[in-house]
Jmol script that loads the backbone (N, CA, C; Angstrom):
load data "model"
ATOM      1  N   UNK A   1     -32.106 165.081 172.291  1.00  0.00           N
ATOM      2  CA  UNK A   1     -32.821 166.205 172.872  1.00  0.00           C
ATOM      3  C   UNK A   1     -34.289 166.143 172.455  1.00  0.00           C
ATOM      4  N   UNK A   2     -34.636 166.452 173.083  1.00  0.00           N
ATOM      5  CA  UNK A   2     -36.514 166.132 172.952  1.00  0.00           C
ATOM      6  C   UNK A   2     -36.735 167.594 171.798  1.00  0.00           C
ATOM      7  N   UNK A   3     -38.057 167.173 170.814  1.00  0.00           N
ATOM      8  CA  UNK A   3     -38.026 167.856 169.934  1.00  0.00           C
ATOM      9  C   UNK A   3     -39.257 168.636 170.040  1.00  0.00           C
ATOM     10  N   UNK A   4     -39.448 169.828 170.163  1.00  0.00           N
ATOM     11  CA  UNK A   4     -40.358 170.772 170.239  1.00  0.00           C
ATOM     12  C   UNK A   4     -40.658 171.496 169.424  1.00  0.00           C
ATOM     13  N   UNK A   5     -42.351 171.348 168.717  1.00  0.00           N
ATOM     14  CA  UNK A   5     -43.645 171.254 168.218  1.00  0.00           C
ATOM     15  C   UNK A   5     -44.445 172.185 168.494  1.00  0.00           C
ATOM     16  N   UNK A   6     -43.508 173.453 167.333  1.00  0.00           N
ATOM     17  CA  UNK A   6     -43.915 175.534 167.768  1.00  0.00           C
ATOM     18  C   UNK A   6     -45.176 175.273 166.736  1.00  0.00           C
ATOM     19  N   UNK A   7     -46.465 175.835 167.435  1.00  0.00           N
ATOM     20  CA  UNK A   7     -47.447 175.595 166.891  1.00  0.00           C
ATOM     21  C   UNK A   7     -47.691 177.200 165.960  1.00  0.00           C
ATOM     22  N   UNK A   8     -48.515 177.112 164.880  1.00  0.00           N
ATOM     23  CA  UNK A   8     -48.721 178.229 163.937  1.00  0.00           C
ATOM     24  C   UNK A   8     -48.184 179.768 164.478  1.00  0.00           C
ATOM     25  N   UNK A   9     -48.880 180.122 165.581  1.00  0.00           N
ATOM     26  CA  UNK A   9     -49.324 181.622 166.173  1.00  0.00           C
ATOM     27  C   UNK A   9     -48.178 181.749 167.245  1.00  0.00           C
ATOM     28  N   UNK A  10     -47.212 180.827 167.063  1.00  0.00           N
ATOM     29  CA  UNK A  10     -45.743 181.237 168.118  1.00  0.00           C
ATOM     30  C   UNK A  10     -44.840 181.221 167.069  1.00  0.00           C
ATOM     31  N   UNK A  11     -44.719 180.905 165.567  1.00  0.00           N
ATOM     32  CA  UNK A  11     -43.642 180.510 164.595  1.00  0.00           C
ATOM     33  C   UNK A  11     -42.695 181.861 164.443  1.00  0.00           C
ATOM     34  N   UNK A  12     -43.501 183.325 164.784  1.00  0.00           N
ATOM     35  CA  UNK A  12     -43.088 184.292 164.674  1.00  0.00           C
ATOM     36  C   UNK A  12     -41.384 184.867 165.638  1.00  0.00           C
ATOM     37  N   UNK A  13     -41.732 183.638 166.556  1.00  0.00           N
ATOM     38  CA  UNK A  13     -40.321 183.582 167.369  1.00  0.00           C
ATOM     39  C   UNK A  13     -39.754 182.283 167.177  1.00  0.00           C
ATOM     40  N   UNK A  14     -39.940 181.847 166.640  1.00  0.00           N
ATOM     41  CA  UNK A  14     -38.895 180.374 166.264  1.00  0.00           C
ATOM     42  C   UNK A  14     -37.966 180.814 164.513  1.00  0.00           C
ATOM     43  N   UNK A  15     -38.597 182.256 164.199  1.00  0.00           N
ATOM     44  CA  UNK A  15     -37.875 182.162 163.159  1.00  0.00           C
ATOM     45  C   UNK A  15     -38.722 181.340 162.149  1.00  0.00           C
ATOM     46  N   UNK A  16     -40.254 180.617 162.218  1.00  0.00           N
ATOM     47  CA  UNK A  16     -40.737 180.208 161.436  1.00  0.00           C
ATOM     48  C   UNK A  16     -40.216 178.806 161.286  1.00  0.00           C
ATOM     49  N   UNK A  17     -39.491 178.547 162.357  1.00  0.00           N
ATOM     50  CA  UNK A  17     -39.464 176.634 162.499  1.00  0.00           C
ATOM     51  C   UNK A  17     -40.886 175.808 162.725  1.00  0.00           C
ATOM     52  N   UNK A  18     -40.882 175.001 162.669  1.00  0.00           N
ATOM     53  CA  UNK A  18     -42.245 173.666 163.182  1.00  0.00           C
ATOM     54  C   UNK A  18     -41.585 173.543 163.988  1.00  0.00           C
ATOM     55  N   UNK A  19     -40.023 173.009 164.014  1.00  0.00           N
ATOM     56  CA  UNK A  19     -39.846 171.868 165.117  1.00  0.00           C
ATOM     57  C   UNK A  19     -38.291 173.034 165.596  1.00  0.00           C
ATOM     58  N   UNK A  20     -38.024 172.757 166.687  1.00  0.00           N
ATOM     59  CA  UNK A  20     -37.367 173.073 167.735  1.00  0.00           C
ATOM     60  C   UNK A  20     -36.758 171.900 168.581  1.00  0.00           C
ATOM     61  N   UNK A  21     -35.207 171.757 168.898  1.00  0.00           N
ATOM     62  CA  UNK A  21     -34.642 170.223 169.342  1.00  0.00           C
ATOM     63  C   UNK A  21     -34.329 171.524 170.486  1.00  0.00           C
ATOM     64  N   UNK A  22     -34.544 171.566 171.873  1.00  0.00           N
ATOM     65  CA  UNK A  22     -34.145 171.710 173.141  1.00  0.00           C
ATOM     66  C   UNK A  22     -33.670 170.714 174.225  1.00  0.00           C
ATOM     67  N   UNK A  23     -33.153 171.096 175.138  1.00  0.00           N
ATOM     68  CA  UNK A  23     -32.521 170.062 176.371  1.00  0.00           C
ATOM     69  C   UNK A  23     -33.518 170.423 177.281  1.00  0.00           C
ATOM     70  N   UNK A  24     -33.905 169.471 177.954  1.00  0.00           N
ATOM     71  CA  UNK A  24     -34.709 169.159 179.133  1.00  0.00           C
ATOM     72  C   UNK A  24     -35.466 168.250 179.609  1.00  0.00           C
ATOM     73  N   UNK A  25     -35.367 167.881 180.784  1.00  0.00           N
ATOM     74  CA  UNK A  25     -36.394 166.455 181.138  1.00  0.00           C
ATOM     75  C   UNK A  25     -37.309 166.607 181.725  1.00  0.00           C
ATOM     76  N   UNK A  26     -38.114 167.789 181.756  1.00  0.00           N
ATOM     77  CA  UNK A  26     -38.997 168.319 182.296  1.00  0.00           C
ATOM     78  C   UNK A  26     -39.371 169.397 181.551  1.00  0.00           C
ATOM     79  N   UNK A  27     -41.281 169.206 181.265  1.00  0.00           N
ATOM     80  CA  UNK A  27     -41.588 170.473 180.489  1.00  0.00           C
ATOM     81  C   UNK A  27     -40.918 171.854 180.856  1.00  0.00           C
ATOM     82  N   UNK A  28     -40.534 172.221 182.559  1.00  0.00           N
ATOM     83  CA  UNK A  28     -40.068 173.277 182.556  1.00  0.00           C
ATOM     84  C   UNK A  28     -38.973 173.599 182.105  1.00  0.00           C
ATOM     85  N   UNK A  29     -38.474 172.840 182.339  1.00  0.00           N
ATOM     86  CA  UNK A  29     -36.854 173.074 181.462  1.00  0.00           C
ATOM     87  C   UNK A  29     -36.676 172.832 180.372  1.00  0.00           C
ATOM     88  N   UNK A  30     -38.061 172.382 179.323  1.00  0.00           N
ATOM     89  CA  UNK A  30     -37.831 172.722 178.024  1.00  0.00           C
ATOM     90  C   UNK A  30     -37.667 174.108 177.641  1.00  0.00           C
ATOM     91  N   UNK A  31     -39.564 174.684 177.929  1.00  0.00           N
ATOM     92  CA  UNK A  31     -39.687 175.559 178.224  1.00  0.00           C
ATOM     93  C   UNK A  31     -38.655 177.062 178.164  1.00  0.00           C
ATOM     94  N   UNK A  32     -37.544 176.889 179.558  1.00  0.00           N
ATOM     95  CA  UNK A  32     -36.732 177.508 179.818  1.00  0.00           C
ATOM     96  C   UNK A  32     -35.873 177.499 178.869  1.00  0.00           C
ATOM     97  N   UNK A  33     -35.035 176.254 177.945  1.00  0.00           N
ATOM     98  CA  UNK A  33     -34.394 176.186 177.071  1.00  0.00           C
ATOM     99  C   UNK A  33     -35.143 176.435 175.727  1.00  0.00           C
ATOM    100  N   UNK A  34     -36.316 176.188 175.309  1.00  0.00           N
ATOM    101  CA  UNK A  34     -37.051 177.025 174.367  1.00  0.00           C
ATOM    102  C   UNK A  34     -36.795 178.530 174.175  1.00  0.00           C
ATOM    103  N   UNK A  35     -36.882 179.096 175.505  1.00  0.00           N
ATOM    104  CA  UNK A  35     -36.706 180.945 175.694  1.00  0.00           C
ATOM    105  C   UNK A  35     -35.439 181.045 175.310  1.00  0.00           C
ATOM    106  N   UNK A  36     -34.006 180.330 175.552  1.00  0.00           N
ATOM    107  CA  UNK A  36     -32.885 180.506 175.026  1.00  0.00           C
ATOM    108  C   UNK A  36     -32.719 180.474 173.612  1.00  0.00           C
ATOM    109  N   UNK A  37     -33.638 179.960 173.002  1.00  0.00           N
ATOM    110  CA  UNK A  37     -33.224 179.785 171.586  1.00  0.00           C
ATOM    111  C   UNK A  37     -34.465 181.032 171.104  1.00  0.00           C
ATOM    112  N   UNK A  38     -35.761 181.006 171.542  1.00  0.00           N
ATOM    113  CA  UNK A  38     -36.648 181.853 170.781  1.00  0.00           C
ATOM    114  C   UNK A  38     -37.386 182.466 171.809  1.00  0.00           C
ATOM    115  N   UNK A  39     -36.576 183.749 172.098  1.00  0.00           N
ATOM    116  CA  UNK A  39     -36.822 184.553 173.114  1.00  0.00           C
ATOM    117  C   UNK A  39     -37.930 185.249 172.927  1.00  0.00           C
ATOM    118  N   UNK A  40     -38.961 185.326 174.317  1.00  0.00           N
ATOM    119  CA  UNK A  40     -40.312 185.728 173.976  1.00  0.00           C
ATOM    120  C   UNK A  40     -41.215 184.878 174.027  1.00  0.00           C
ATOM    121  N   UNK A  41     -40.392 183.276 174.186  1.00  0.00           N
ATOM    122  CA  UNK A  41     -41.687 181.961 173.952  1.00  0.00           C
ATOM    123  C   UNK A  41     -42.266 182.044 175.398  1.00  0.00           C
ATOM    124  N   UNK A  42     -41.184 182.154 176.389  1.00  0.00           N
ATOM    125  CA  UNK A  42     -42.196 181.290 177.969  1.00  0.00           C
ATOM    126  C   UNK A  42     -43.273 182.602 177.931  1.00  0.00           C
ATOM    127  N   UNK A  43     -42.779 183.759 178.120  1.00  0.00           N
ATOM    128  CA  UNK A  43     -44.058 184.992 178.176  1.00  0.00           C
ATOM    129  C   UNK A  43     -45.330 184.530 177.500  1.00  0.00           C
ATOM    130  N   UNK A  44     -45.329 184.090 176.315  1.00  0.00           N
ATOM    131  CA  UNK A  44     -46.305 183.701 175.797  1.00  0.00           C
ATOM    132  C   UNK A  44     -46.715 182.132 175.814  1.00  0.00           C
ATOM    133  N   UNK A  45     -46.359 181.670 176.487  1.00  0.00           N
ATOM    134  CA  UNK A  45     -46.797 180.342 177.225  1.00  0.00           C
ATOM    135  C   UNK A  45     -47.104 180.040 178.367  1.00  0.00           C
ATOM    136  N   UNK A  46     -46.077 181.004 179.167  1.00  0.00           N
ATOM    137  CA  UNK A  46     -46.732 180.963 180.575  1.00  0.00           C
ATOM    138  C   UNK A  46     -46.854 182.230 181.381  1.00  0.00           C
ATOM    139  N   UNK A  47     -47.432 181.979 182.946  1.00  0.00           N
ATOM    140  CA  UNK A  47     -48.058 183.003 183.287  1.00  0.00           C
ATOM    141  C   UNK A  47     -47.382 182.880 184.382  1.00  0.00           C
ATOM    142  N   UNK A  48     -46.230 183.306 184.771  1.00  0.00           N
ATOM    143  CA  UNK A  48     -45.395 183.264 186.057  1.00  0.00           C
ATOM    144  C   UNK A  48     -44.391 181.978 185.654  1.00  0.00           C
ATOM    145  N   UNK A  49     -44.721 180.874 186.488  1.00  0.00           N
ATOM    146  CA  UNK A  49     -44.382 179.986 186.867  1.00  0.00           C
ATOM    147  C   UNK A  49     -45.121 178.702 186.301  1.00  0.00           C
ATOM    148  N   UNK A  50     -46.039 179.054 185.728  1.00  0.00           N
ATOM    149  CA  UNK A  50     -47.345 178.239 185.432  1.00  0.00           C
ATOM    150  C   UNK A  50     -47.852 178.557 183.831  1.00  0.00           C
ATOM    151  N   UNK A  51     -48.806 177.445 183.493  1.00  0.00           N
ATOM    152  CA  UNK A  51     -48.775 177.175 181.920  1.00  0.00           C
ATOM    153  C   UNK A  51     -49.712 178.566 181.824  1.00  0.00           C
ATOM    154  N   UNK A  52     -50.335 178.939 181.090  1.00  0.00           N
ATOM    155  CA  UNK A  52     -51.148 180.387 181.188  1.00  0.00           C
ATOM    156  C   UNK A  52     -52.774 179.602 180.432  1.00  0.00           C
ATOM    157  N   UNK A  53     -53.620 180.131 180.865  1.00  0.00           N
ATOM    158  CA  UNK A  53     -55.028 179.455 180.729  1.00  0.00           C
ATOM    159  C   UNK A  53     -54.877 179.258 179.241  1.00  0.00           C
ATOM    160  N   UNK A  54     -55.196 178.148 179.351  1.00  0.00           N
ATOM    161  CA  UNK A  54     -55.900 177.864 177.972  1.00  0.00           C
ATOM    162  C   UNK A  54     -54.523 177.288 176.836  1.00  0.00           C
ATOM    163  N   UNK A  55     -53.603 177.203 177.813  1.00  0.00           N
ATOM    164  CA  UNK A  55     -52.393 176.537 177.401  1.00  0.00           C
ATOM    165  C   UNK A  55     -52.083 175.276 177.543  1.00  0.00           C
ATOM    166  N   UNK A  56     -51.891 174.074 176.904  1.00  0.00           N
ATOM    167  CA  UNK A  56     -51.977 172.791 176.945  1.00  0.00           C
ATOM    168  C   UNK A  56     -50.680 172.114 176.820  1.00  0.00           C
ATOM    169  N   UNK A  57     -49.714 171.231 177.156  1.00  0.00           N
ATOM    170  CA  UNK A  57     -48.764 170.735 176.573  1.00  0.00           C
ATOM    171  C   UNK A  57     -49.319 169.058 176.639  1.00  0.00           C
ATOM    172  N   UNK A  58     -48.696 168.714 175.333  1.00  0.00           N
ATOM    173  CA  UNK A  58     -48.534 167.331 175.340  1.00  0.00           C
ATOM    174  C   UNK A  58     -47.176 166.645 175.078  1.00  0.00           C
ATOM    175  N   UNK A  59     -46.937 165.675 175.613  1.00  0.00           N
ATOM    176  CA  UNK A  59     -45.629 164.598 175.562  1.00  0.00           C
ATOM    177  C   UNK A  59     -46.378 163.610 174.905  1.00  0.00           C
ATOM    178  N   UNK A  60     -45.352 163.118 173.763  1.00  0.00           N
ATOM    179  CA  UNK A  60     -45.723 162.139 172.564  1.00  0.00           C
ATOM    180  C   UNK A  60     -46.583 162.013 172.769  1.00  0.00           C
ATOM    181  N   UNK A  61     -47.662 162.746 172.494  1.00  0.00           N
ATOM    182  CA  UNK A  61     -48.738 162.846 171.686  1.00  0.00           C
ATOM    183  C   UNK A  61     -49.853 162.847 173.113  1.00  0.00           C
ATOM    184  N   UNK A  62     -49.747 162.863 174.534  1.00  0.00           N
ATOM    185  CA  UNK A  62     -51.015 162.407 175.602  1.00  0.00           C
ATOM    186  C   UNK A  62     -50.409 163.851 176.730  1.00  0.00           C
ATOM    187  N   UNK A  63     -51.657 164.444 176.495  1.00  0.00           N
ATOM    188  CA  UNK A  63     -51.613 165.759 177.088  1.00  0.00           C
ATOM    189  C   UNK A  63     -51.217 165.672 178.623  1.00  0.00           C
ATOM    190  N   UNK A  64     -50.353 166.288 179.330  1.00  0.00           N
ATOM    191  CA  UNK A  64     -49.774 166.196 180.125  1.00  0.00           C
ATOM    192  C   UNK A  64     -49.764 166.367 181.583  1.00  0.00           C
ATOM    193  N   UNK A  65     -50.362 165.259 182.083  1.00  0.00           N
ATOM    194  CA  UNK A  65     -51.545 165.690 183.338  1.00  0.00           C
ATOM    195  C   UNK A  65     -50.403 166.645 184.788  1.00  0.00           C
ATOM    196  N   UNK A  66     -49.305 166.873 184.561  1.00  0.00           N
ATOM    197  CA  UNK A  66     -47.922 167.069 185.212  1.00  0.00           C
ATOM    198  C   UNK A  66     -47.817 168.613 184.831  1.00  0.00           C
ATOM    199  N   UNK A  67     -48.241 168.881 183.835  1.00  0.00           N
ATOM    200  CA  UNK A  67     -48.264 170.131 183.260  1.00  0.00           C
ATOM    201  C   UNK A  67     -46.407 170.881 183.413  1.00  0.00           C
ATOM    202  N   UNK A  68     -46.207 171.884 183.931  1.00  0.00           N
ATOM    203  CA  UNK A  68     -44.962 172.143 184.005  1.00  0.00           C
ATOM    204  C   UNK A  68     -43.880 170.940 184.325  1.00  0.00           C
ATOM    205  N   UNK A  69     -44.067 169.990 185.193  1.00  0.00           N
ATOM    206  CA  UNK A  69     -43.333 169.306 186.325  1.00  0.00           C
ATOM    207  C   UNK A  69     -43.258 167.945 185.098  1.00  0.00           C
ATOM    208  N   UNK A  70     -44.456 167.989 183.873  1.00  0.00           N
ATOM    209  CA  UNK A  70     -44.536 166.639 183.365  1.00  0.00           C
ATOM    210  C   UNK A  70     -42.744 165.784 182.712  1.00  0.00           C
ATOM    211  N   UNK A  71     -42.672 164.718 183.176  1.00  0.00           N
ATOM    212  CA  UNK A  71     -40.794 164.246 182.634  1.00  0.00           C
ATOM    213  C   UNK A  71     -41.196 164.594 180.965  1.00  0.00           C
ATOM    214  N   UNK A  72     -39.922 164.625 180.495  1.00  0.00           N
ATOM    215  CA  UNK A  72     -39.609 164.698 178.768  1.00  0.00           C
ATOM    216  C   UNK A  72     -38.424 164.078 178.989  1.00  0.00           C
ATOM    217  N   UNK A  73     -38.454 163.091 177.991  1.00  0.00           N
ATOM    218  CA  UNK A  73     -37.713 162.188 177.456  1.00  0.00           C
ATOM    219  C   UNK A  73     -36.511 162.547 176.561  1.00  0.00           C
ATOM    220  N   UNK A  74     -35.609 162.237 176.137  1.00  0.00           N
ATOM    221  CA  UNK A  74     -34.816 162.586 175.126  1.00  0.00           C
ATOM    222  C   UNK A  74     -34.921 162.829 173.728  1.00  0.00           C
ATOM    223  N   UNK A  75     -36.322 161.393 173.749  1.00  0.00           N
ATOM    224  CA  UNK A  75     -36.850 161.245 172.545  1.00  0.00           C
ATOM    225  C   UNK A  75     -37.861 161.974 172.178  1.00  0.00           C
ATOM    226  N   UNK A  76     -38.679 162.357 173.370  1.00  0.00           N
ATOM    227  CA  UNK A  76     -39.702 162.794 173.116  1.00  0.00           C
ATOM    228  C   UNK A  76     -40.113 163.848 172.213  1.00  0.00           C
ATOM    229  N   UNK A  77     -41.709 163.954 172.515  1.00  0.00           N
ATOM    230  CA  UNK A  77     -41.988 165.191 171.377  1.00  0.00           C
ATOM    231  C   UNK A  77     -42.776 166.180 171.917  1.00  0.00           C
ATOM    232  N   UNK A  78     -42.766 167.490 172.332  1.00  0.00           N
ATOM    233  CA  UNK A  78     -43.436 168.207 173.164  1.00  0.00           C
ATOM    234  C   UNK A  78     -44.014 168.796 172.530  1.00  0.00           C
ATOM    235  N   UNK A  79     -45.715 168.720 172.251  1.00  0.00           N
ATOM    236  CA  UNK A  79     -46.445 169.814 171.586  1.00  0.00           C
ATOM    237  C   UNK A  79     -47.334 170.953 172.538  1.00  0.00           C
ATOM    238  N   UNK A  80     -47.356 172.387 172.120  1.00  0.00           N
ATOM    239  CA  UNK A  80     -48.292 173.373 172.932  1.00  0.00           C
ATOM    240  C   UNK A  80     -49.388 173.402 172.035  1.00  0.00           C
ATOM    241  N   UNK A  81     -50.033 173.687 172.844  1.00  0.00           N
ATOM    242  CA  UNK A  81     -52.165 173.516 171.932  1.00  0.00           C
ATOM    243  C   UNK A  81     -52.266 174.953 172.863  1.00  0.00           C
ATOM    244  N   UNK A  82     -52.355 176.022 171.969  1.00  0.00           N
ATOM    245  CA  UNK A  82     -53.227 177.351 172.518  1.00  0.00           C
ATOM    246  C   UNK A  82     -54.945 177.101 172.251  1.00  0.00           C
ATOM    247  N   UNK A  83     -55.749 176.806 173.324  1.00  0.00           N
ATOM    248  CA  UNK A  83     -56.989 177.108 173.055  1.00  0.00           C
ATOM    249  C   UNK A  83     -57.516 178.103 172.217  1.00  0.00           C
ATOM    250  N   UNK A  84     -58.538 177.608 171.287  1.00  0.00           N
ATOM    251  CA  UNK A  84     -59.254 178.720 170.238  1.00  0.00           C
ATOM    252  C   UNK A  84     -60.286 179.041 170.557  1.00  0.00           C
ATOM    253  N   UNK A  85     -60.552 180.479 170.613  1.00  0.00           N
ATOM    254  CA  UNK A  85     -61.773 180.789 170.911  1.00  0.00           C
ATOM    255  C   UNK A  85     -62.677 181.152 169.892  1.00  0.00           C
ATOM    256  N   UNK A  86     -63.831 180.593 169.857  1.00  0.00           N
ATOM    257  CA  UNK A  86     -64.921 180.928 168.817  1.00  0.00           C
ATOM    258  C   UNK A  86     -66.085 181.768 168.872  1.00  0.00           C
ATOM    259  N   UNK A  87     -66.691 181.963 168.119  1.00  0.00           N
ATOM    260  CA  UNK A  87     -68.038 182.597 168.111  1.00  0.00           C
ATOM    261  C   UNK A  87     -69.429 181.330 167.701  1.00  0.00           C
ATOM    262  N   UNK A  88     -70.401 181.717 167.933  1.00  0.00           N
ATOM    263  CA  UNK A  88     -71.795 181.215 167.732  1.00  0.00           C
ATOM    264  C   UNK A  88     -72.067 181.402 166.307  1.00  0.00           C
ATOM    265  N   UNK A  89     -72.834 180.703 165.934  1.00  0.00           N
ATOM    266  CA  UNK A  89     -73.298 180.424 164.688  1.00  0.00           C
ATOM    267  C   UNK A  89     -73.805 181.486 164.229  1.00  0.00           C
TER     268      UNK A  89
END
end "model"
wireframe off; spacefill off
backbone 0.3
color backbone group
């Protein structure tokens, strides 16, 4: 099962895991199987149907030009990157 890579500011629904093993061969159906185990994740990942701005996924390690639709592997490793927003110097 492809292993999913709960970044800091989502740990609060994984129960405080890093890593997460879900079924799916497709980010969406990680995704979807992510929400089964740590309910509350797709809301805060996505925005309908779709990744929500400023939401990134990567497959072993090369950000995922497929975005929802991108394949996942068995092996793979699915990480989310929430964009940070900063201030000026």
């Amino acid at each position: 099962m492809p292993t999913v890579w709960i970044p800091a500011p989502l740990r609060d629904l994984s129960g405080g895991r890093v890593t997460v093993e879900v079924a799916g061969s497709t980010v969406r159906q990680v995704i979807e199987s992510l929400e089964a185990v740590c309910p509350g994740m797709k809301a805060r990942l996505c925005d309908g149907e779709r990744l929500k701005p400023g939401v990134r996924v990567a497959v072993d390690g090369v950000v995922a030009p497929l975005g929802m639709l991108q394949p996942v592997s068995a092996e793979s490793e699915v990480t989310f990157v929430q964009a940070v927003s900063g201030g000026g110097v």
